[in-house]
ZASE-641053 format. One record per atom (N, C-alpha, C): residue in one letter; x, y, z. Coordinates in nm, 2 decimals. Layout:
! ZASE-641053
+---+--------+--------+--------+
| r |     px |     py |     pz |
+---+--------+--------+--------+
| A |      X |      Y |      Z |
...
+---+--------+--------+--------+
END
This chain:
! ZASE-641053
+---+--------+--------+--------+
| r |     px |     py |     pz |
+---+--------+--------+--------+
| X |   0.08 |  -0.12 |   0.00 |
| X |   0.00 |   0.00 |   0.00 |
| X |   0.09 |   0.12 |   0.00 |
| X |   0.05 |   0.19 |  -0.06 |
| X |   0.15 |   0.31 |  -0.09 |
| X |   0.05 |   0.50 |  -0.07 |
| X |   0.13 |   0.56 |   0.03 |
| X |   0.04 |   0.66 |   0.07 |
| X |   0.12 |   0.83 |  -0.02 |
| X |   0.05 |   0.91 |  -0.03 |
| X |   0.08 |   1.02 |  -0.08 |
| X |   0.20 |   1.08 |  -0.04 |
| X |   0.31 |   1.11 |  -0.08 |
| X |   0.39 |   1.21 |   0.01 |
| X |   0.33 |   1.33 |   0.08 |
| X |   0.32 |   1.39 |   0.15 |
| X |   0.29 |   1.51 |   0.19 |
| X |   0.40 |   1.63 |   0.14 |
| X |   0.37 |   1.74 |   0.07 |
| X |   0.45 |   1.81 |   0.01 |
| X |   0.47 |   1.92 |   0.11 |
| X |   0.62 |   1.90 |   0.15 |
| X |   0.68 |   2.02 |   0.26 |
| X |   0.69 |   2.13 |   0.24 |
| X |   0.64 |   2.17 |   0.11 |
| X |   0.65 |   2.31 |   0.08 |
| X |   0.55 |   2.39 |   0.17 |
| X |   0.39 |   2.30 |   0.16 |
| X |   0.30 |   2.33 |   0.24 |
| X |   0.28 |   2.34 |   0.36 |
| X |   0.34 |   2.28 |   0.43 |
| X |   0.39 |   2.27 |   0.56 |
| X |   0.43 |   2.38 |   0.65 |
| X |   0.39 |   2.39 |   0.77 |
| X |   0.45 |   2.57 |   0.83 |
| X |   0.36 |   2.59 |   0.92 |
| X |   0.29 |   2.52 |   0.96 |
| X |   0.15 |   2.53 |   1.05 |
| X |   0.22 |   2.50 |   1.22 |
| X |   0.23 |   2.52 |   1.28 |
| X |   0.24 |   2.47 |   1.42 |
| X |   0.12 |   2.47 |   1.49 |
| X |   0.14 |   2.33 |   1.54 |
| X |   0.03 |   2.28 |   1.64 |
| X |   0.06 |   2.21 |   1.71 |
| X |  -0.05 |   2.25 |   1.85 |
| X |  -0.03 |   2.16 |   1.98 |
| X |  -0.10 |   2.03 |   1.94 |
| X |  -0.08 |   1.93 |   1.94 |
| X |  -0.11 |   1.78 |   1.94 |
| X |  -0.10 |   1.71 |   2.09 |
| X |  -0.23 |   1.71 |   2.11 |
| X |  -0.25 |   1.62 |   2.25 |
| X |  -0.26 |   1.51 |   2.21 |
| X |  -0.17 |   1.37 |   2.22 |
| X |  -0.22 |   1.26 |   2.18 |
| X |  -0.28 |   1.16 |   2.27 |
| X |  -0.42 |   1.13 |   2.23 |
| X |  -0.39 |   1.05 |   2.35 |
| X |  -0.43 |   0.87 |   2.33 |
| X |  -0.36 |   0.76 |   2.38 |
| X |  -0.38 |   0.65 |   2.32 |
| X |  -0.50 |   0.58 |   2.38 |
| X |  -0.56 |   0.47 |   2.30 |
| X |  -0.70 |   0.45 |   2.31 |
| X |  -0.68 |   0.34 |   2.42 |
| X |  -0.82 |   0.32 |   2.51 |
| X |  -0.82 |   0.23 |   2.61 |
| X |  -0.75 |   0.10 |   2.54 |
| X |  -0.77 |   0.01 |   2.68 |
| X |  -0.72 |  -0.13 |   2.70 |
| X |  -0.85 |  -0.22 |   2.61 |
| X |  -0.81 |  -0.28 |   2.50 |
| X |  -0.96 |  -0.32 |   2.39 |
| X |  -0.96 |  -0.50 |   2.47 |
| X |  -1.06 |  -0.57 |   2.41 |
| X |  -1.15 |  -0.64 |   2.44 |
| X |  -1.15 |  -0.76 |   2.30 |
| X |  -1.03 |  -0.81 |   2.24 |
| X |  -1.07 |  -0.88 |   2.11 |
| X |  -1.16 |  -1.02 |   2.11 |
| X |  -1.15 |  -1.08 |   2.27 |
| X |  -1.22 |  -1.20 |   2.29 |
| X |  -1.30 |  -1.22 |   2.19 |
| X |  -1.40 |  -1.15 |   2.18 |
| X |  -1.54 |  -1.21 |   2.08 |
| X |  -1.46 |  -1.23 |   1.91 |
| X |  -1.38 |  -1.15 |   1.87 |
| X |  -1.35 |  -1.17 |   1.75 |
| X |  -1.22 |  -1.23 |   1.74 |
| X |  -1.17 |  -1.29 |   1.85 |
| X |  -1.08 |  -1.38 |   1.81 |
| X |  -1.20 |  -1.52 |   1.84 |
| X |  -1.27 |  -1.53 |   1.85 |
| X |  -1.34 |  -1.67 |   1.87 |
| X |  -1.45 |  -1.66 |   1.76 |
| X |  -1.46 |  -1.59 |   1.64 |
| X |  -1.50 |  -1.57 |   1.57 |
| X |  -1.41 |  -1.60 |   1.47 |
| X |  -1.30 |  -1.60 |   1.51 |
| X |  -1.20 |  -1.60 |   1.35 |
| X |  -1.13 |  -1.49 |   1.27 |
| X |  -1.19 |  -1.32 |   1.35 |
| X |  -1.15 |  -1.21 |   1.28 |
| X |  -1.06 |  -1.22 |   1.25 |
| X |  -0.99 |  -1.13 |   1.13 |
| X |  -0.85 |  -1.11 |   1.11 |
| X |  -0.87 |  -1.00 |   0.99 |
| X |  -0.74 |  -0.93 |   1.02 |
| X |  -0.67 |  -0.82 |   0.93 |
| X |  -0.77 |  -0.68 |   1.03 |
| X |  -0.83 |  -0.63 |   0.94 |
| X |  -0.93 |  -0.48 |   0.96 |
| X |  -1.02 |  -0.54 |   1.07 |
| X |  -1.04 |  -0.67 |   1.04 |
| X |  -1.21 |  -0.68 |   1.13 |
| X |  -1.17 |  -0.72 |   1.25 |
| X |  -1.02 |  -0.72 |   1.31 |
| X |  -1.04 |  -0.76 |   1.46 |
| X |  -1.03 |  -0.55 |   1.51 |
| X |  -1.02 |  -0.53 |   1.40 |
| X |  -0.99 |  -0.36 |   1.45 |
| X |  -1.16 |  -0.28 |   1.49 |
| X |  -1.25 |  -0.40 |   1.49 |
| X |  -1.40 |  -0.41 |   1.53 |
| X |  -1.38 |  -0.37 |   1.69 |
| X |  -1.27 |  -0.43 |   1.76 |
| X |  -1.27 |  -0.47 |   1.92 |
| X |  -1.28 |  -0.38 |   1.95 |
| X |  -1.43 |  -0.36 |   2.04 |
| X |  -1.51 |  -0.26 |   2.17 |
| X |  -1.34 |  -0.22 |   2.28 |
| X |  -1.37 |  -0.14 |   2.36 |
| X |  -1.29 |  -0.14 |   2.48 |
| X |  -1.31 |  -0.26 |   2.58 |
| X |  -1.20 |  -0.30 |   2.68 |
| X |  -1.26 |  -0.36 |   2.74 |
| X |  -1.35 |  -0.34 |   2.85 |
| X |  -1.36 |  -0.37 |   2.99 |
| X |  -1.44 |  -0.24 |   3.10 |
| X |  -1.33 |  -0.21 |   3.15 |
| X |  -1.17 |  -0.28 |   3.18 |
| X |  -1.08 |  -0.17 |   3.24 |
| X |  -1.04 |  -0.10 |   3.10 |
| X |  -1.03 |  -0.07 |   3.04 |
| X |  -1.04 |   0.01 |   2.93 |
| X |  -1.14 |   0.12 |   2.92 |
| X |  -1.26 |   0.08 |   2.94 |
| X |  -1.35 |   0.17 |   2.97 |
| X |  -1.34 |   0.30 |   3.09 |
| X |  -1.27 |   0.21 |   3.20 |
| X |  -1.27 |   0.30 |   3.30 |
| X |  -1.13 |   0.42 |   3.27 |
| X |  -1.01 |   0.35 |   3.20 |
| X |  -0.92 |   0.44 |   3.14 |
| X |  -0.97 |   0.56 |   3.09 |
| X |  -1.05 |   0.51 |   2.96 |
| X |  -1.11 |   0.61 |   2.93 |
| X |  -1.20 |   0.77 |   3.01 |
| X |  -1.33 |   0.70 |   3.10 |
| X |  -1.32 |   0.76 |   3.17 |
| X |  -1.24 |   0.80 |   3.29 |
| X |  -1.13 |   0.80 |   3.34 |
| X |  -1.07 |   0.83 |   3.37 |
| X |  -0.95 |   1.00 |   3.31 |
| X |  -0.97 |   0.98 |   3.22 |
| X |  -0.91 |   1.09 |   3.11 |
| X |  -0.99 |   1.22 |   3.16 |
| X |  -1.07 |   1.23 |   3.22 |
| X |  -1.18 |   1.35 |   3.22 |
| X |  -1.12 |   1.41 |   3.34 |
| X |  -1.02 |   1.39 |   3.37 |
| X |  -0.92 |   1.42 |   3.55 |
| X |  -0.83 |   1.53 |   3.49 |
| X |  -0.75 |   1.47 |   3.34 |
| X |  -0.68 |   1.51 |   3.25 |
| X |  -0.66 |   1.65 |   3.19 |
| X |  -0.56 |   1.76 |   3.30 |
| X |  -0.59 |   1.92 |   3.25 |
| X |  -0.56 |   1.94 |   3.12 |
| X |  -0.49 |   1.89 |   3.04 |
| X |  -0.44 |   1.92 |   2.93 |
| X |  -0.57 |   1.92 |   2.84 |
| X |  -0.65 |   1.81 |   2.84 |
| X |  -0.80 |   1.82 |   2.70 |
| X |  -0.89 |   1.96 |   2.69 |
| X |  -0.89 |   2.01 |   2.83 |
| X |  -1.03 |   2.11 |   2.79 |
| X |  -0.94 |   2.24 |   2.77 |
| X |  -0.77 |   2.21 |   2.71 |
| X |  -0.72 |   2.33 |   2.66 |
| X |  -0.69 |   2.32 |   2.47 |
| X |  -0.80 |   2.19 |   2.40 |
| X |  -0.81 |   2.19 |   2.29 |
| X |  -0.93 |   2.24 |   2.27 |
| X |  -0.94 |   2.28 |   2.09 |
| X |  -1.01 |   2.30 |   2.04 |
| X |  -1.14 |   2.17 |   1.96 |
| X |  -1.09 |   2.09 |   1.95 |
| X |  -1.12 |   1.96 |   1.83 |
| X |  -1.04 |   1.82 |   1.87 |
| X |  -1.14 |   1.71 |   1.89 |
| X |  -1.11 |   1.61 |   1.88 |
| X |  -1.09 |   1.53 |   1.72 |
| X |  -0.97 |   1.46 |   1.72 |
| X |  -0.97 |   1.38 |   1.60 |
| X |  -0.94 |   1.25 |   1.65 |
| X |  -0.98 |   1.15 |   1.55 |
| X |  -0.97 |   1.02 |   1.63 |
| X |  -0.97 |   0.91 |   1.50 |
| X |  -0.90 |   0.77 |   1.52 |
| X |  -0.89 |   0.72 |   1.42 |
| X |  -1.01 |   0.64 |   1.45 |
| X |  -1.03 |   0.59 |   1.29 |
| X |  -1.21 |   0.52 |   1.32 |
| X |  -1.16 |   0.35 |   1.35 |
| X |  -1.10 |   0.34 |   1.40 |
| X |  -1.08 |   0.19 |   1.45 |
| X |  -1.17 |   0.20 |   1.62 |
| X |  -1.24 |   0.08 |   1.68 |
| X |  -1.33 |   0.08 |   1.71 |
| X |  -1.31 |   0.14 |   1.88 |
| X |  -1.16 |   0.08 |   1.93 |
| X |  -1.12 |   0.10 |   2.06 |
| X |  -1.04 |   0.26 |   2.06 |
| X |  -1.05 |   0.34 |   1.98 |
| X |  -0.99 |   0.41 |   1.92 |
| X |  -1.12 |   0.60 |   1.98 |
| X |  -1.18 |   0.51 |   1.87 |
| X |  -1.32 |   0.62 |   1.86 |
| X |  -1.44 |   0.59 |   1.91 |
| X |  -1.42 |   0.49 |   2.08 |
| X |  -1.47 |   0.43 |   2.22 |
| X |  -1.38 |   0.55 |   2.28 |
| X |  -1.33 |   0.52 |   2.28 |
| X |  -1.24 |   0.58 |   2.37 |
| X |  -1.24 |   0.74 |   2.38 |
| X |  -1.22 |   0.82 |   2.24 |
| X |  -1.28 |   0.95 |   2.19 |
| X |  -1.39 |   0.98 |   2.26 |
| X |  -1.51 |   0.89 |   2.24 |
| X |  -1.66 |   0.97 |   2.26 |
| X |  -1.67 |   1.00 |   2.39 |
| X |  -1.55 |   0.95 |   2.49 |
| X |  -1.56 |   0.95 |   2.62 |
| X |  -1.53 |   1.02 |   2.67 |
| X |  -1.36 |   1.09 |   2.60 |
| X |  -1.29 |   1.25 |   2.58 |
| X |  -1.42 |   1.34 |   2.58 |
| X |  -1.48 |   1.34 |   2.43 |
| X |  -1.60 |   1.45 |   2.37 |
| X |  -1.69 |   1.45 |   2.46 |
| X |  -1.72 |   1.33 |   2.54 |
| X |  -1.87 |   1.43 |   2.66 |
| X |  -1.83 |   1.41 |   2.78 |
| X |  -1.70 |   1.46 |   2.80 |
| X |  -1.63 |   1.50 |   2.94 |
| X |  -1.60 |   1.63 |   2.85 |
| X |  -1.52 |   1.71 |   2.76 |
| X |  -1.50 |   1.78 |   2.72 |
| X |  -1.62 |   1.92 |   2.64 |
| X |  -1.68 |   1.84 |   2.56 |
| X |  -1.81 |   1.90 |   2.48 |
| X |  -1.73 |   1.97 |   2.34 |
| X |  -1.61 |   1.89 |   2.32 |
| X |  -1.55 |   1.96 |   2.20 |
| X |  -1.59 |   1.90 |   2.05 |
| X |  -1.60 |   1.87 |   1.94 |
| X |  -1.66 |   1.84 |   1.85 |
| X |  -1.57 |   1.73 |   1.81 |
| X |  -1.61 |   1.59 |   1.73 |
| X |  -1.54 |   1.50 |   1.77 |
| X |  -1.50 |   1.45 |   1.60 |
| X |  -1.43 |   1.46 |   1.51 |
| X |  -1.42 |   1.39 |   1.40 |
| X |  -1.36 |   1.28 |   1.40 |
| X |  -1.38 |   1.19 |   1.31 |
| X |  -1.35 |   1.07 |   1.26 |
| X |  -1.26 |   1.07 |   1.16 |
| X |  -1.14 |   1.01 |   1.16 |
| X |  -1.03 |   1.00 |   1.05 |
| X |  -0.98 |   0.88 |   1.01 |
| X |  -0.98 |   0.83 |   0.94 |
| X |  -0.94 |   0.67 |   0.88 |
| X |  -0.81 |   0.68 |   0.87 |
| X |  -0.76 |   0.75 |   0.82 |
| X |  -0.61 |   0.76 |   0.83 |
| X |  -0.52 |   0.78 |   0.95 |
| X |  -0.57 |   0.76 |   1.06 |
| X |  -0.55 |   0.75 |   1.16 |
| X |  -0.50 |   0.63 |   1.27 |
| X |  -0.57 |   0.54 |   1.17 |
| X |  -0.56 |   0.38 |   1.19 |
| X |  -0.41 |   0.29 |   1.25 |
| X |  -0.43 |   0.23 |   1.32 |
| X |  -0.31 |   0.16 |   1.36 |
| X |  -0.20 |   0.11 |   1.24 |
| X |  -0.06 |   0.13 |   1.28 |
| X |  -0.01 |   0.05 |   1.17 |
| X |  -0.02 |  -0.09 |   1.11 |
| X |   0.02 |  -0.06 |   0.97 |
| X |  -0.01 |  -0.15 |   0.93 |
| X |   0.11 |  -0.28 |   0.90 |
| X |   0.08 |  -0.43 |   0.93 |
| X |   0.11 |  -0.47 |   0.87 |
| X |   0.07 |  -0.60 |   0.75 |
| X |   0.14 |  -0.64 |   0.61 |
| X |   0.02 |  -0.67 |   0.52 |
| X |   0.01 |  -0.82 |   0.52 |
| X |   0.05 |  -0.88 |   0.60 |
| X |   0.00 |  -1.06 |   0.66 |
| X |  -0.05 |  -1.02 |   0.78 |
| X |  -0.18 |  -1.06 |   0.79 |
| X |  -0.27 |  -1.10 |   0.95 |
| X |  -0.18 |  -1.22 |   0.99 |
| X |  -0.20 |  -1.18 |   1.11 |
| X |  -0.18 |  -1.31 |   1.20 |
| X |  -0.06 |  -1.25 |   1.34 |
| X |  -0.08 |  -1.33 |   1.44 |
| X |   0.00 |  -1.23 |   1.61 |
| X |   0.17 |  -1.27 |   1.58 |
| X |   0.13 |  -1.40 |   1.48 |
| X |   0.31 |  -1.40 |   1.47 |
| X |   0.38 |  -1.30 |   1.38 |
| X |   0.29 |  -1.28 |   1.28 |
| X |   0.38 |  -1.19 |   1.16 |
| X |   0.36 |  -1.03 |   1.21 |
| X |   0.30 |  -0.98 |   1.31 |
| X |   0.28 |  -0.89 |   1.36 |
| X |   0.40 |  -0.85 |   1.42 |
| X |   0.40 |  -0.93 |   1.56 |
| X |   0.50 |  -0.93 |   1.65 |
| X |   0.63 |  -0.91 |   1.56 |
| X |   0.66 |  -1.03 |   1.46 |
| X |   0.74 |  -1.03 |   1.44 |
| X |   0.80 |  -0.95 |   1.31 |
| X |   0.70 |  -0.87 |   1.25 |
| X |   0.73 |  -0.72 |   1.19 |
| X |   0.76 |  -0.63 |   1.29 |
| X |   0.71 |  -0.59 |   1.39 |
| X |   0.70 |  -0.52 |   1.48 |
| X |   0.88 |  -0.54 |   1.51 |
| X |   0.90 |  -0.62 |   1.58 |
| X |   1.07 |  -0.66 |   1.61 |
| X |   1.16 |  -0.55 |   1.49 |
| X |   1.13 |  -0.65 |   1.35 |
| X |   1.19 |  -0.62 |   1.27 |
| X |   1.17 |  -0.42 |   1.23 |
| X |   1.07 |  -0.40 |   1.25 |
| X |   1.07 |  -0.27 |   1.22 |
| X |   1.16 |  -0.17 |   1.34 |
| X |   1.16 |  -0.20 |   1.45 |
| X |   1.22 |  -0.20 |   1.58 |
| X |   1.36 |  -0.20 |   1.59 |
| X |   1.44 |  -0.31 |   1.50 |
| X |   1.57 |  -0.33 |   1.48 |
| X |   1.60 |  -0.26 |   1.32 |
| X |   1.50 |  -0.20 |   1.27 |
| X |   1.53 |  -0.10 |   1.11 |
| X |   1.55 |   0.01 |   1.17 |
| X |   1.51 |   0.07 |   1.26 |
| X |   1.46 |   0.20 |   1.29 |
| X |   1.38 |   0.27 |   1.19 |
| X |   1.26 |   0.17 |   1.18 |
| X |   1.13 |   0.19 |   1.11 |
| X |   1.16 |   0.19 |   0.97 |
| X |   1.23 |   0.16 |   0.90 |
| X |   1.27 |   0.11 |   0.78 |
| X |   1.23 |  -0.05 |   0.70 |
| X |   1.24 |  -0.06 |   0.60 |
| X |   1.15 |  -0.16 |   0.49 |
| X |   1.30 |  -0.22 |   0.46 |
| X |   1.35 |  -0.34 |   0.51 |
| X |   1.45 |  -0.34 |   0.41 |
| X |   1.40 |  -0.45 |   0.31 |
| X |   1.46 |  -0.45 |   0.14 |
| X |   1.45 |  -0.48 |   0.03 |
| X |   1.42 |  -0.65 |   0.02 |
| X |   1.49 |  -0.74 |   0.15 |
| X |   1.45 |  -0.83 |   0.15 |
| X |   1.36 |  -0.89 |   0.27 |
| X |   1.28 |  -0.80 |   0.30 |
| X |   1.21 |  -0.86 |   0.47 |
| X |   1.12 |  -0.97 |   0.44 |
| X |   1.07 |  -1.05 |   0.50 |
| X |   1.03 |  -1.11 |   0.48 |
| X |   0.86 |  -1.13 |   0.53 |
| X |   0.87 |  -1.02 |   0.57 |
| X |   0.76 |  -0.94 |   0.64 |
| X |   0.72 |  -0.83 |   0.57 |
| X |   0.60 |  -0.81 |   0.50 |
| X |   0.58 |  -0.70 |   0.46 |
| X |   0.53 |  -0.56 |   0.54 |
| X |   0.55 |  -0.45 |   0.58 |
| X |   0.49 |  -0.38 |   0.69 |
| X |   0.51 |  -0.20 |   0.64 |
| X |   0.42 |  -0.13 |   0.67 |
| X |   0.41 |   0.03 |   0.66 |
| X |   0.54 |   0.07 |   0.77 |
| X |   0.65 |   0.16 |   0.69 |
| X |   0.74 |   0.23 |   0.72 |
| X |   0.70 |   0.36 |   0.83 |
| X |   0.83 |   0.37 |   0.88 |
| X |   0.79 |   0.49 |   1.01 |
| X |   0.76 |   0.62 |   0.92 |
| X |   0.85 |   0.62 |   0.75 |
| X |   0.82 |   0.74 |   0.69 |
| X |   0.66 |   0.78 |   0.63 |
| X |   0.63 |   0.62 |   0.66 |
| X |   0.48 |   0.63 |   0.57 |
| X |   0.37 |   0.69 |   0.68 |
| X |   0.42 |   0.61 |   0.81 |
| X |   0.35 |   0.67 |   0.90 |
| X |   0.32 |   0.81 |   0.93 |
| X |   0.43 |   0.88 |   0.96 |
| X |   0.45 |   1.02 |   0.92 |
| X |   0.38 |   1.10 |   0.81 |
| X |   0.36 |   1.06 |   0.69 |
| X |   0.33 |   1.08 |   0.60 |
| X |   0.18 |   1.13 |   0.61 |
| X |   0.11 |   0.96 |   0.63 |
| X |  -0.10 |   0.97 |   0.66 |
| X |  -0.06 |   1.03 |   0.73 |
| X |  -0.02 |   1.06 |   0.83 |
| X |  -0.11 |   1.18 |   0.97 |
| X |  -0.07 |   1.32 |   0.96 |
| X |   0.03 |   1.33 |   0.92 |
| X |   0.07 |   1.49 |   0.80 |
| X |  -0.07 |   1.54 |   0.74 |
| X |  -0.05 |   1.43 |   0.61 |
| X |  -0.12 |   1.43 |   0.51 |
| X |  -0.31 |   1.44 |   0.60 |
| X |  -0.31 |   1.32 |   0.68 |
| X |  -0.48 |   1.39 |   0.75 |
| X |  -0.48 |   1.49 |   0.85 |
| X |  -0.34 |   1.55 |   0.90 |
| X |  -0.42 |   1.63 |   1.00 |
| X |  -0.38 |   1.83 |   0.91 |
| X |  -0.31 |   1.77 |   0.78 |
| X |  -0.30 |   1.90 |   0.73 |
| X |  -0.49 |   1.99 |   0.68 |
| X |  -0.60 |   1.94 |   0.73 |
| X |  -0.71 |   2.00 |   0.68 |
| X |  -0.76 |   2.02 |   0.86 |
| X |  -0.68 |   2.02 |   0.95 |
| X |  -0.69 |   2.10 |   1.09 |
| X |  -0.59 |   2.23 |   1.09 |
| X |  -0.52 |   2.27 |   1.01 |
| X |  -0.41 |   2.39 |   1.05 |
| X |  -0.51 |   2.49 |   1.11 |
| X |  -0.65 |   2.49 |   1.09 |
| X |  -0.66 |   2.61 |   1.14 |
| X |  -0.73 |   2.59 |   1.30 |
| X |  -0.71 |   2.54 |   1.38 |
| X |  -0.66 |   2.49 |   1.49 |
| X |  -0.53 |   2.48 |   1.59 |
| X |  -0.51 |   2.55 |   1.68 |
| X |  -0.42 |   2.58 |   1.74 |
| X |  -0.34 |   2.41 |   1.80 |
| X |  -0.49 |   2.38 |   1.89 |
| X |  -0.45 |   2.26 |   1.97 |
| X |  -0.56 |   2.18 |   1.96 |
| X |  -0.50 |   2.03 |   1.93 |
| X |  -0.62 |   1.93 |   1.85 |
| X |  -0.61 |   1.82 |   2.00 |
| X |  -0.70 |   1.73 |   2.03 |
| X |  -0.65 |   1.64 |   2.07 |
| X |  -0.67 |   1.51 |   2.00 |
| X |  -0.59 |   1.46 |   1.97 |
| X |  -0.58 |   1.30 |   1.87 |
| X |  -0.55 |   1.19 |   1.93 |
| X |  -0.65 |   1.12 |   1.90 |
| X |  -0.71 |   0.96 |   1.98 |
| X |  -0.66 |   0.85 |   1.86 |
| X |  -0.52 |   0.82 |   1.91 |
| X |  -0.51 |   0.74 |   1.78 |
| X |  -0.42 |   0.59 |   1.87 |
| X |  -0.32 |   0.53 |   1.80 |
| X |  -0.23 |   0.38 |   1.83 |
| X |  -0.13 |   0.41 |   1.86 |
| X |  -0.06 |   0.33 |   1.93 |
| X |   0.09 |   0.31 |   2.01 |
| X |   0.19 |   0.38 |   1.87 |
| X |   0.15 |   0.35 |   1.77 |
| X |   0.31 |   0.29 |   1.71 |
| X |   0.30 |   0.42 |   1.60 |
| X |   0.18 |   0.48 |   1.56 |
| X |   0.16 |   0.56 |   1.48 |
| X |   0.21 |   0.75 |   1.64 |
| X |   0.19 |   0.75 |   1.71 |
| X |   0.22 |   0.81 |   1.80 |
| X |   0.38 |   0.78 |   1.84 |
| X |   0.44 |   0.66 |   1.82 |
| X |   0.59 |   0.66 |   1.87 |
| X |   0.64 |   0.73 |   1.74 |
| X |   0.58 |   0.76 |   1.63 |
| X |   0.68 |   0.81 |   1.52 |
| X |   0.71 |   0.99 |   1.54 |
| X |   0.61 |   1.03 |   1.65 |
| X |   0.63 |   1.19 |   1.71 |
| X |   0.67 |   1.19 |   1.80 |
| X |   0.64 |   1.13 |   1.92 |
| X |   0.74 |   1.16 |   2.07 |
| X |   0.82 |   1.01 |   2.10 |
| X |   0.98 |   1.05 |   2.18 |
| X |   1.02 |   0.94 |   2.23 |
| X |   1.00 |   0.88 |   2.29 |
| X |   0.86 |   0.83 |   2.35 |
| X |   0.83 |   0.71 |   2.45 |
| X |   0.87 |   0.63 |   2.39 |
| X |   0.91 |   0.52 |   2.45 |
| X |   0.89 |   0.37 |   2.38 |
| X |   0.80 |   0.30 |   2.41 |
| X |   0.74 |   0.33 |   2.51 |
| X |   0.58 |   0.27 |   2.61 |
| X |   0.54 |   0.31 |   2.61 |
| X |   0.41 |   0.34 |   2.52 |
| X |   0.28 |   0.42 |   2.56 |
| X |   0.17 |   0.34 |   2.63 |
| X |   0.14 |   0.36 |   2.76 |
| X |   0.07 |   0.29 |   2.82 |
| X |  -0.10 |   0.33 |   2.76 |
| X |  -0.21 |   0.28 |   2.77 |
| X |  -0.34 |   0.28 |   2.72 |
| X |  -0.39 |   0.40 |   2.79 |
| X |  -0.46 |   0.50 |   2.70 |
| X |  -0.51 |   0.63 |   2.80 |
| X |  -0.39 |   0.72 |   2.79 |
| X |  -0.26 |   0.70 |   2.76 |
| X |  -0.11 |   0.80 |   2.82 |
| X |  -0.17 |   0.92 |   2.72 |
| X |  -0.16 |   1.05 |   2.77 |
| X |  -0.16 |   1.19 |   2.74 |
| X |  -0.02 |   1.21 |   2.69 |
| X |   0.04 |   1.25 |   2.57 |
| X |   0.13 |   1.31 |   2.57 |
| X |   0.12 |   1.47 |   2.50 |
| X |   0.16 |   1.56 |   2.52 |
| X |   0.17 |   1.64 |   2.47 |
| X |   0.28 |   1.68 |   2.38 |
| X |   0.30 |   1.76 |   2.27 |
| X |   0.37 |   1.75 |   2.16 |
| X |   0.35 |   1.91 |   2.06 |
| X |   0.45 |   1.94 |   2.03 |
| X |   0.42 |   2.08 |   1.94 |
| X |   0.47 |   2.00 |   1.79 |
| X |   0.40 |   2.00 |   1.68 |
| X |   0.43 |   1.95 |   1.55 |
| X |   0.42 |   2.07 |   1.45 |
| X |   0.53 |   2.09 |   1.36 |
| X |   0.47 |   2.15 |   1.23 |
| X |   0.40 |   2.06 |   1.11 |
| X |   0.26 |   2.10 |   1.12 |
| X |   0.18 |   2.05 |   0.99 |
| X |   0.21 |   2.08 |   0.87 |
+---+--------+--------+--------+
END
């Protein structure tokens, strides 16, 4: 899958980016179903997940944005609506927001892209044997989707661990973690 470059000419916007990552999810029902690829990205929160979420509403940093954005994956934009009526800020939906990707389902080829992307420092090399979305591509979609917020000072964004490690140094983003972040769009 191959995404748009984002063209840096356009670029120049500064913004506060609250990110914050989505509860603890719940895949039970759709791994005993057989989901795979997109459709385990179905999984509800779990209820400690739920309480994470509510829990966020303690959180000073939210009610100093403007606009929620949030990826439409399901524990993602659970998690959001929970931010939006603790907050009362207006909540969009972004698909490009979505957890990384990679392009074999299954927990081994995941993990085991995950390693390898870990030991690239987010790089594709020519012979992996794993196919998986680059940390440049990553960078790229969330450029590319949050360049139609520039006019927004401070967003907060409900999105995945690994699409968020490509802007700040954690290595651990715990479920619920607030980070804050100044980005040029």
């Amino acid at each position: 899958m191959v995404f748009e470059q984002v063209d840096l000419d356009r670029q120049g916007t500064r913004m506060k980016i609250i990110f914050v990552r989505h509860g603890e999810p719940d895949y039970r029902e759709l791994e005993e179903r057989s989901y795979t690829g997109f459709g385990i990205d179905l999984a509800p929160l779990s209820e400690k997940g739920r309480q994470q979420a509510q829990g966020l509403s303690t959180n000073t940093l939210l009610p100093s944005a403007e606009i929620i954005v949030s990826s439409a994956v399901t524990r993602a934009l659970e998690t959001a609506s929970y931010v939006a009526c603790v907050t009362g800020l207006p909540l969009r939906v972004e698909p490009l927001l979505h957890e990384w990707q990679v392009y074999k389902s299954g927990t081994d080829n995941f993990e085991k892209a995950r390693t390898m992307f870990l030991e690239n420092k987010g790089e594709l090399l020519p012979n992996s044997p794993v196919q998986y979305e680059t940390a440049e591509e990553m960078k790229s979609r969330f450029l590319e989707c949050m360049a139609k917020y520039r006019d927004y000072q401070t967003v907060i964004v409900v999105t995945h661990n690994m699409l968020m490690r490509q802007f700040v140094a954690n290595e651990k983003i715990d479920f619920c973690q607030v980070i804050e972040c100044e980005l040029e769009i």
